[in-house]
N, C-alpha and C positions, 0 to 999 in steps of 0.2 A: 198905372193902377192895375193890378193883375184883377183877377177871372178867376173863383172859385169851382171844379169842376166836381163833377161828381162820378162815381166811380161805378157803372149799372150794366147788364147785360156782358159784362167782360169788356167793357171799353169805356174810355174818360169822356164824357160830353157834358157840356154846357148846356145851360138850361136857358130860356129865351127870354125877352125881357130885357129892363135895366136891371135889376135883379135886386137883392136887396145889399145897402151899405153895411161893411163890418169897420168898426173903428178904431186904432193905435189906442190904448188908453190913456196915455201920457200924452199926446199932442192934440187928443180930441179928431183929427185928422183921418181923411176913409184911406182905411189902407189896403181894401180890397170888394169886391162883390161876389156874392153867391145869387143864382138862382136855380130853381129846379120847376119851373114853369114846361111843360109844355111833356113833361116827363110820363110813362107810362106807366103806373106802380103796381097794377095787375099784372103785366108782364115782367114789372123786376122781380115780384115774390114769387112770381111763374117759375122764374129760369131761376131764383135758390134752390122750389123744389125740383125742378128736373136734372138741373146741374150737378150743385153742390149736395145736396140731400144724399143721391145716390154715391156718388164718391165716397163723403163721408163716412155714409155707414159703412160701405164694404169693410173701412178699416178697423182693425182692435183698436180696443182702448190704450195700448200700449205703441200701436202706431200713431193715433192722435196724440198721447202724449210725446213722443220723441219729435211729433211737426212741430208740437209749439214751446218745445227745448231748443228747436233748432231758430224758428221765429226771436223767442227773446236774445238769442246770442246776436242774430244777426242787427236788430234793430238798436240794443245796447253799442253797438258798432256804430249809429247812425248819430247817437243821442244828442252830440252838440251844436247838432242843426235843427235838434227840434228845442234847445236851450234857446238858442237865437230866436227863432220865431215867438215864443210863449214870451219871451221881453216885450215883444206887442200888446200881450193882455194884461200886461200891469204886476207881474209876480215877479216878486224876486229869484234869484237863485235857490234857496231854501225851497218856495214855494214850487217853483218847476219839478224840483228834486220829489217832492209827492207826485205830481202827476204824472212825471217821464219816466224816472225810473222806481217811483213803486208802481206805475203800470204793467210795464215791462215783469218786475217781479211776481206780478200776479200771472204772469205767462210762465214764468219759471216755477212758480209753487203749484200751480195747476199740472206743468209737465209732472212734476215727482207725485203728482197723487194717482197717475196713471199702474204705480205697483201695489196703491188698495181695489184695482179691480182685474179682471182678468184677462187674460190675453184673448180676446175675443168682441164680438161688434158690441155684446153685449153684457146685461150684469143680473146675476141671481141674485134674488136679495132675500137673507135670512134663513129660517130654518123650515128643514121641510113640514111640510103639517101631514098629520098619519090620517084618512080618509076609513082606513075600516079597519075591520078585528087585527088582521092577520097581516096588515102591513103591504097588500097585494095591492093596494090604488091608495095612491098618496096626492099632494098639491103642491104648488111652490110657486113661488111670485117673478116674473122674468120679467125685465125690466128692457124695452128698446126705444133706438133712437124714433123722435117721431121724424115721420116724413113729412115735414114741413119745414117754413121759417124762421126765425128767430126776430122782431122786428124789435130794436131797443132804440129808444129816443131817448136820447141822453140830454143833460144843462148844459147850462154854458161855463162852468166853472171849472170843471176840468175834461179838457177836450180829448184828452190820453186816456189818464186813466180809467174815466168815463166811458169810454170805449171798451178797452182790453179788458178791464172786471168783468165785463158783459163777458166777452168772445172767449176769452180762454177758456169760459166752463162751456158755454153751449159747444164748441168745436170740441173738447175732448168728451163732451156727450155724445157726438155724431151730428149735429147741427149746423147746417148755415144759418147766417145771419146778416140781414139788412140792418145794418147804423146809420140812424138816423141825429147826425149831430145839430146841435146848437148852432142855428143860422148866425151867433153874433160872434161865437169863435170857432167855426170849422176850418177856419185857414190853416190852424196846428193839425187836425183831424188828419186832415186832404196829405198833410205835408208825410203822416208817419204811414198813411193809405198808400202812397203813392211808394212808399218804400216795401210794404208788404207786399204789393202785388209785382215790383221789379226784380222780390227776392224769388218768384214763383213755388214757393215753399208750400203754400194753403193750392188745394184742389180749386179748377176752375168753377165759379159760383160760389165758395165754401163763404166769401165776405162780399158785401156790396154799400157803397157809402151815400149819404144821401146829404148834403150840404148846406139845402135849404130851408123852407118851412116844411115839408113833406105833408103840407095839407091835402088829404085825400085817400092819405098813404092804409088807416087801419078800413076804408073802405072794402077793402080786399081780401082782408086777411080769412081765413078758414080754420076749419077746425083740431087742425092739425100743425097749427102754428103756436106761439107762444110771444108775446108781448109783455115786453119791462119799459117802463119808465122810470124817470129819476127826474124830480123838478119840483114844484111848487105844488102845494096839495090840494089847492084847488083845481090846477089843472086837471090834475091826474083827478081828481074825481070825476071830471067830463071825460076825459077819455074811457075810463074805464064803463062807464055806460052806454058805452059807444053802442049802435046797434046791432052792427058786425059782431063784436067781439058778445054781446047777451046772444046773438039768433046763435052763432055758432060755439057758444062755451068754449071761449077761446083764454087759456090761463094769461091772466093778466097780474104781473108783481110790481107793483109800485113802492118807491124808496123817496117819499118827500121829506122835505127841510123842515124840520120840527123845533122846539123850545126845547133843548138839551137845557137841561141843569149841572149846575158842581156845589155841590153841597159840603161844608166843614163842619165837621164833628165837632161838638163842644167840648172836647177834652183836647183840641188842638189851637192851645193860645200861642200867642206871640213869643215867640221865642223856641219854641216848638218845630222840628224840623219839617210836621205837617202843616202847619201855621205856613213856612217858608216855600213850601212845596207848593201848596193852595195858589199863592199867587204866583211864583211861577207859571203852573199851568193855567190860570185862567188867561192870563197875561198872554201867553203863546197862541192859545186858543181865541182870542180877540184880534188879533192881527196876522196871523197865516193866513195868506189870502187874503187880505183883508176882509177877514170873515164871511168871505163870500165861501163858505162852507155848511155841506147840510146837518154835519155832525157840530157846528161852531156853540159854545156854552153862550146861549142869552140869556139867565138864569140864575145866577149867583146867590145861592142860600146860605145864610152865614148865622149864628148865634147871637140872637140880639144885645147882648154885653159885646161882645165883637166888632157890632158893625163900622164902628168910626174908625177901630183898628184896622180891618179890611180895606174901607175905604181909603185913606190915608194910605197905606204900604202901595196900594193896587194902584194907585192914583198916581204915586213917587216912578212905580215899574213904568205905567205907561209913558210918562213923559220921557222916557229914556228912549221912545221910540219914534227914528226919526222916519217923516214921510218924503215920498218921491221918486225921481228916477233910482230904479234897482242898482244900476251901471255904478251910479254916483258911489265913491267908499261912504260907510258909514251908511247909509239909507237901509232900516228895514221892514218898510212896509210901501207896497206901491201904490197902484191907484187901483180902484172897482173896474168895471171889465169895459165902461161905457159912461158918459155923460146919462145917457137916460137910466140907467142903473143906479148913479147920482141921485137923481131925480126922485130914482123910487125909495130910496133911502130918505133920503129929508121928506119925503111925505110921510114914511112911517115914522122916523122921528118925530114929526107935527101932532101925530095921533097921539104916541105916546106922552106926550109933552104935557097929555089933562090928566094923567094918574103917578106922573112922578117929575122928577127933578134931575135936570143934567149936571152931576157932581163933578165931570171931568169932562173936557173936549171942548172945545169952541167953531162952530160952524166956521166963521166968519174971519176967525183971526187964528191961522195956522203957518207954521212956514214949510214950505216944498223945495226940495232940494233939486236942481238940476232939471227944472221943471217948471211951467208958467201955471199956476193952478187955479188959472178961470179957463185954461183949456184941457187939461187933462181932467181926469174923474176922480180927485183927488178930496180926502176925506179923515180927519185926525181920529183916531180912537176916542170911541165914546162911551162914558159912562154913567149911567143911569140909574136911581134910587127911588124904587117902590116901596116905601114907609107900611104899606098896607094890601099884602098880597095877597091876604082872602078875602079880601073886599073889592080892592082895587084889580081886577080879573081882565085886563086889556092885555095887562104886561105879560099871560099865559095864551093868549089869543091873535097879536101881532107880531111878528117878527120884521125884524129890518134884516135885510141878507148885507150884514155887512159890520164892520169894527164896533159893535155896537154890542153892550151886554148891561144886566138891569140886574142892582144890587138890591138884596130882600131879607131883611129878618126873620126869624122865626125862635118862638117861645122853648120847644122842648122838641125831640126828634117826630112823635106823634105828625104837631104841626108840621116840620121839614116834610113828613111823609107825603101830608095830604097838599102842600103847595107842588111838590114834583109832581104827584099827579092831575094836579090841574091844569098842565098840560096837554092834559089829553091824551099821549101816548109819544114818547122820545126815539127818538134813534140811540141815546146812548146817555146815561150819565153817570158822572163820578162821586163818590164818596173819600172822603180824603180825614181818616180819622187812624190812630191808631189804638184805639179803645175796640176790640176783638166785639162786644160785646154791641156795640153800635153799630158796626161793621156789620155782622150779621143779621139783624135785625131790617139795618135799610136793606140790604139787599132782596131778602125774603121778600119784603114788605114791597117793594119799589119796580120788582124784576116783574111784576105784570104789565106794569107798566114802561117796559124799555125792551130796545132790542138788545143791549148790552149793557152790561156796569163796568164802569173800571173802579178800581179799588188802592186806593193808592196811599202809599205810605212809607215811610224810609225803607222800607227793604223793599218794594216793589218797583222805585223810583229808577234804581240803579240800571232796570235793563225794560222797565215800562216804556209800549211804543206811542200812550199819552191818550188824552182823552178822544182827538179826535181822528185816531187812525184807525176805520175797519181792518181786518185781515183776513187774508182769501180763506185760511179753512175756516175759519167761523163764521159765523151768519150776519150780514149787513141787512136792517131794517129793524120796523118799531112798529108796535099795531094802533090804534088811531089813528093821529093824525099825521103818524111818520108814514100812514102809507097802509100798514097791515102785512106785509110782504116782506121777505127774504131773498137774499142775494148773498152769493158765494159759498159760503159754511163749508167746506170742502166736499166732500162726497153729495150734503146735503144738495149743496148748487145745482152739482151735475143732474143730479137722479130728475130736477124739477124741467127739465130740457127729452124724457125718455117718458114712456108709455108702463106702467104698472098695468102687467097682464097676469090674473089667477092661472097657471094650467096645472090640467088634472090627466093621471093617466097610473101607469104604471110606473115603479120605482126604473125599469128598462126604458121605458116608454119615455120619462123624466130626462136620465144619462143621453139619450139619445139625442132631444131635442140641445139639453144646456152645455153637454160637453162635457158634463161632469158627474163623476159615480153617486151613487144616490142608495145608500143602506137597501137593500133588498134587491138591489138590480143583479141581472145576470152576471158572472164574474168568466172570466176564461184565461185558462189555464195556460200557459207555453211550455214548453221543453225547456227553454233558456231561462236561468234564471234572469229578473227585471233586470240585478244587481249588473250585470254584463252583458248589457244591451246599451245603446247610444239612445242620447234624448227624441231624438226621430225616430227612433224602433219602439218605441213606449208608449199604449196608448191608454185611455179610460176605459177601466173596466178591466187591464190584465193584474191577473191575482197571481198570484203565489200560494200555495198551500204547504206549510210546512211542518217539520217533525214537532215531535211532543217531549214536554216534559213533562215527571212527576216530581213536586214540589215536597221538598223535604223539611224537617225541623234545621236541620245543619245548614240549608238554605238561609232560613230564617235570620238563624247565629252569626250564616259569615256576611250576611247581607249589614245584619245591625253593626258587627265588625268595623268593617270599610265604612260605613255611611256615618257611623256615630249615631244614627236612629236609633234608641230603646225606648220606645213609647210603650206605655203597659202592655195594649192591647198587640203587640206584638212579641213582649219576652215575659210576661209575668201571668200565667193562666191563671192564679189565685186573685187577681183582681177585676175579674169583667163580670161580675156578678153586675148586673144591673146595665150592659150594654148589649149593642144588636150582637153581639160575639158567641158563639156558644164552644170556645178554643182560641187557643192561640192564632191569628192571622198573618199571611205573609204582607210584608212590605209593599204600598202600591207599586211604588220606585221600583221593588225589585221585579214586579210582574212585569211592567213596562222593560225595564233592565234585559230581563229573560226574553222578552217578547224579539228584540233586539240582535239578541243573541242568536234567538231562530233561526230570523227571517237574513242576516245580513249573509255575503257574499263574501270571506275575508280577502281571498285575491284581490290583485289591483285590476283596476277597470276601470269603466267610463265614470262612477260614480266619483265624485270628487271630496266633497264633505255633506257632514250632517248640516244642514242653513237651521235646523230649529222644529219647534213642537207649537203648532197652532192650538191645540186645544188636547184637555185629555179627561176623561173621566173612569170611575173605577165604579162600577157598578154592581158588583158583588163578591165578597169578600171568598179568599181564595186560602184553603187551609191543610196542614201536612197531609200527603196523600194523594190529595186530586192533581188532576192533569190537564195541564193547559197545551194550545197547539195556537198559532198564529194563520190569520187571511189577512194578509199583506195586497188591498189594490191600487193600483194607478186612481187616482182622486182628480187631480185636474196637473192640468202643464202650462206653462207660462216662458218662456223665451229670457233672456236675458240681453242687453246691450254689452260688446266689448270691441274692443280695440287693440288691433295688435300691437303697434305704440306704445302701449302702458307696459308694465310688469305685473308679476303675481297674475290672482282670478282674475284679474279684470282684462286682462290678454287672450283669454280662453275663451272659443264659442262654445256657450253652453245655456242649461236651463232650469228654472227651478220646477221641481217634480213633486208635489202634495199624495201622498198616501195614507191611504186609511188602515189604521190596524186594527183589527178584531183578534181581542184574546178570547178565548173561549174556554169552556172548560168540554169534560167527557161527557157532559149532555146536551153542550153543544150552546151553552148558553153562553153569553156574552160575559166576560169578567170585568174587560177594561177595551176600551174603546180611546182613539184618539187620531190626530190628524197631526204628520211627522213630515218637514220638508228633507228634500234633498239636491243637492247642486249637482248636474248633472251635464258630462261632456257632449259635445255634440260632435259627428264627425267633421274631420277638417276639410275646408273648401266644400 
């Protein structure tokens, strides 16, 4: 029998004790122990911050992303040993395939969101706020890593994925992080820990695992730490009033296992490929995992003309579904993660059993493939029929964490609406209509109460990742009883792991701290044009100031010409009677165009291609005669990854270069403003 260890202060130790049993699910049998007894937890969240805190932040955001591009590559290498071990907790292949390698992907989709921020520790967020008349003291929101820990106590239902969700946002925040896994499957945990830290990819401290119960563990935490759970909602209500975590306003996001609903629209009868669709997905959603999922549909709203149809089809799928060993062909659905997990299911079934009726599943007489099923944690798909779901209010109040789901009529969408929300608050539910008109209506009506809708219907179905799949940019969580709390949302994730700080100073004062030009900051001039300068001779704040045009009518003409533009207000002066126009106006396109024209360098040089136009506005209209001039500056810089291996750009060291252009006219007033990338070489070696 092996010895769970735990992974603390940069070295594996065991914890004292007998520690506690983790069980095979299929054989009932202890397949391992954890303890974390005798462990120091003030000194592990100690040495996150002194350790991994300061590493992490030194780096850009562009550096944590490329460590955990390089992480998911490597652990994707490792994956069919972490397949083997998760056959201990009872999931089939399918089932592993979410936790291992949509873990892993969340490491991969978190690395590429590292090119929505900057190449820098940190992140500006939004637009500057103007503080007085004259634009000489402005504000702006700067955003940094905290200097603390990240402590996540994750379930026991997936040991992987459960983890990485966590870690790939706090680490490409600048965060270390103590994981604190599910004492009843960390054996998987330990297994892909043990791979992270051999691959020495992550900074020393950046990760630390904790195996056991970690009772003790939020005693410690401070105010500069950050605290997620994922579990049961009860729990997390007790933790979250923990007294650490109130003395020190310590962010606490909780993601519990809520009554997701799947609701069928009443324009999706039988025969209907929303009809076909409905059970499909409920069906899928009932046995992955064997519903040991917190996004799992216990919930089934159907159109009470429907329901015998529902039941019957739903009833036919499930028996199609066989249980037992994964290994076995043919087997797909395994066992619950434990005998006492078992246990907790038939007790809430028991509960349930006084507000409805078991229309599908037989406790007692099932058959298990490849498996003795008085010793594994073995369990048939169950299904259940609350005749009376605004009355009968258990079925919105209980859940069974497990193949278990409770079929419910309802009179007209009204009622659907108010039964979903009796709930309390979901992580996630589906609408499955293709009536545009129902559709939007539940969602409006229903999205207070969910952390997500999925919407599903034959054109959705074809590339839908299904009701119970979060995904890393968008936000994981539900407010009630799912918890209240967000997890992942892409950029959203990160920013909840960094400190929102006001600073105020001068528009120079602003450039100087962020790194980046800021409308009224100093600008400084070179000899050398930008154009033929390398990405490292380029910095924030060098401007260009260049010649001027006077904008003519023949402009105008040859501008409309080439572009196919003749919008009145540019070729027809007899019609702006009643516009802001008092004349013919030149083309925005062509200001910008001209702007272009200026400011560029036509020799060859470092500069490579135009990458594109972040934003642009025209703020005063620009008419035959007057005279514009271009302030072309360095806005911010950003690095690029390449490899000489490849072909084309992606062979070339180089960087993308953001610049602000100010059109201005002869009084100096702004015409057109906008923000222009550029790909830029860097010198070789």
């Amino acid at each position: 029998m092996q010895q769970i260890k735990n992974y603390i202060l940069g070295q594996w130790m065991a914890g004292s004790g007998e520690g506690i049993p983790q069980y095979h699910a299929l054989t009932g049998a202890v397949y391992s122990t954890v303890s974390d007894e005798g462990l120091d937890f003030a000194e592990i969240l100690q040495y996150g911050r002194a350790k991994g805190s300061p590493a992490l932040r030194r780096m850009t955001f562009h550096e944590r992303g490329r460590m955990l591009k390089a992480l998911a590559l490597y652990l994707m290498e490792q994956k069919e040993r972490y397949y083997a071990i998760s056959h201990v907790t009872g999931a089939t292949r399918a089932d592993s395939w979410v936790d291992i390698e949509g873990g892993i992907g969340n490491l991969f989709a978190n690395a590429s969101l590292r090119r929505k921020f900057p190449d820098e520790p940190f992140y500006v967020e939004g637009e500057l706020a103007r503080l007085s008349k004259e634009g000489t003291f402005i504000g702006h929101h700067l955003l940094t890593p905290k200097p603390g820990v990240a402590v996540h106590i994750n379930a026991f239902n997936f040991p992987i994925w459960g983890m990485l969700e966590k870690i790939a946002v706090n680490l490409l925040a600048g965060m270390p992080a103590v994981v604190k896994a599910s004492e009843q499957t960390s054996f998987l945990t330990e297994a892909m820990v043990q791979d992270i830290v051999a691959s020495g990819i992550l900074p020393e401290g950046a990760l630390q695992f904790i195996g056991g119960a970690g009772r003790g563990i939020l005693d410690h935490v401070r105010t500069q730490d950050v605290v997620t759970f994922t579990g049961s909602s009860g729990t997390g209500k007790r933790l979250r009033a923990h007294e650490a975590i109130i003395r020190h306003s310590v962010p606490f996001t909780m993601e519990a296992d809520s009554l997701n609903a799947a609701v069928l629209g009443a324009d999706a009868q039988p025969g209907t490929p929303e009809f076909d669709l409905f059970i499909k997905e409920v069906r899928r959603e009932m046995v992955t995992k064997a519903g040991q999922k917190c996004t799992a549909v216990r919930r089934i709203l159907v159109p009470e003309n429907l329901l015998e149809a529902v039941q019957k089809a739903l009833s036919t799928e499930l028996a199609k579904t066989a249980v037992g060993d994964p290994s076995v062909e043919g087997v797909r659905m395994g066992a619950l993660i434990n005998r006492q997990q078992l246990g907790r299911v038939r007790e809430k079934l028991s509960e349930l059993s006084g507000v409805g009726s078991m229309v599908y599943g037989d406790l007692d007489n099932f058959e298990v493939r490849g498996a003795e099923r008085e010793k594994g944690a073995f369990i048939p798909p169950v299904l259940l029929l609350n005749e009376q779901p605004l009355t009968q209010t258990l079925s919105h109040e209980t859940e069974c964490f497990g193949p278990v789901s409770t079929l419910m009529p309802y009179k007209n969408l009204e009622e659907a609406l108010e039964i979903t929300a009796m709930g309390k608050g979901s992580l996630v539910s589906t609408i499955c209509t293709y009536d545009r008109d129902i559709q939007r209506q539940f969602v409006l009506e229903a999205a207070a109460w969910n952390g997500r809708i999925l919407m599903l219907n034959r054109h959705s179905a074809k590339e839908s990742t299904g009701h119970g799949s979060p995904m890393p940019m968008l936000v994981h969580g539900g407010p009630g009883h799912a918890g209240g709390g967000e997890e992942m949302g892409g950029m959203r994730g990160v920013l909840h792991y960094m400190q929102r700080t006001a600073i105020q100073g001068t528009p120079t004062d602003i450039m100087n701290v962020t790194r980046q030009y800021q409308p009224g900051a100093e600008q400084t001039e070179t000899p050398v044009h930008p154009f033929k300068k390398y990405f490292e001779d380029l910095f924030v704040g060098e401007t260009l100031v260049t010649a001027k045009h006077t904008v003519s009518e023949a402009d105008i003409h040859n501008f409309a010409n080439v572009s196919g533009d003749n919008f009145y207000a540019h070729m027809d002066a007899t019609a702006l009677e009643g516009t802001p126009f008092k004349g013919r106006v030149a083309h925005g396109y062509f200001i910008l165009s001209k702007a272009a024209g200026l400011f560029v360098d036509a020799k060859k040089g470092p500069v490579l291609l135009n990458y594109g136009l972040d934003e642009c506005r025209f703020v005063k209209p620009v008419y035959p005669g007057m005279t514009i001039g271009v302030k072309l500056t360095v806005r911010e810089k950003a690095e690029q990854e390449y490899d000489p291996a490849k072909e084309g750009v992606a062979a070339i060291p180089r960087g993308i270069v953001k610049w602000y252009v100010d059109v201005y006219d002869e009084s100096g007033e702004s015409v057109a403003i906008a923000t222009i990338l550029t790909m830029v070489r860097k010198r070789e070696g």
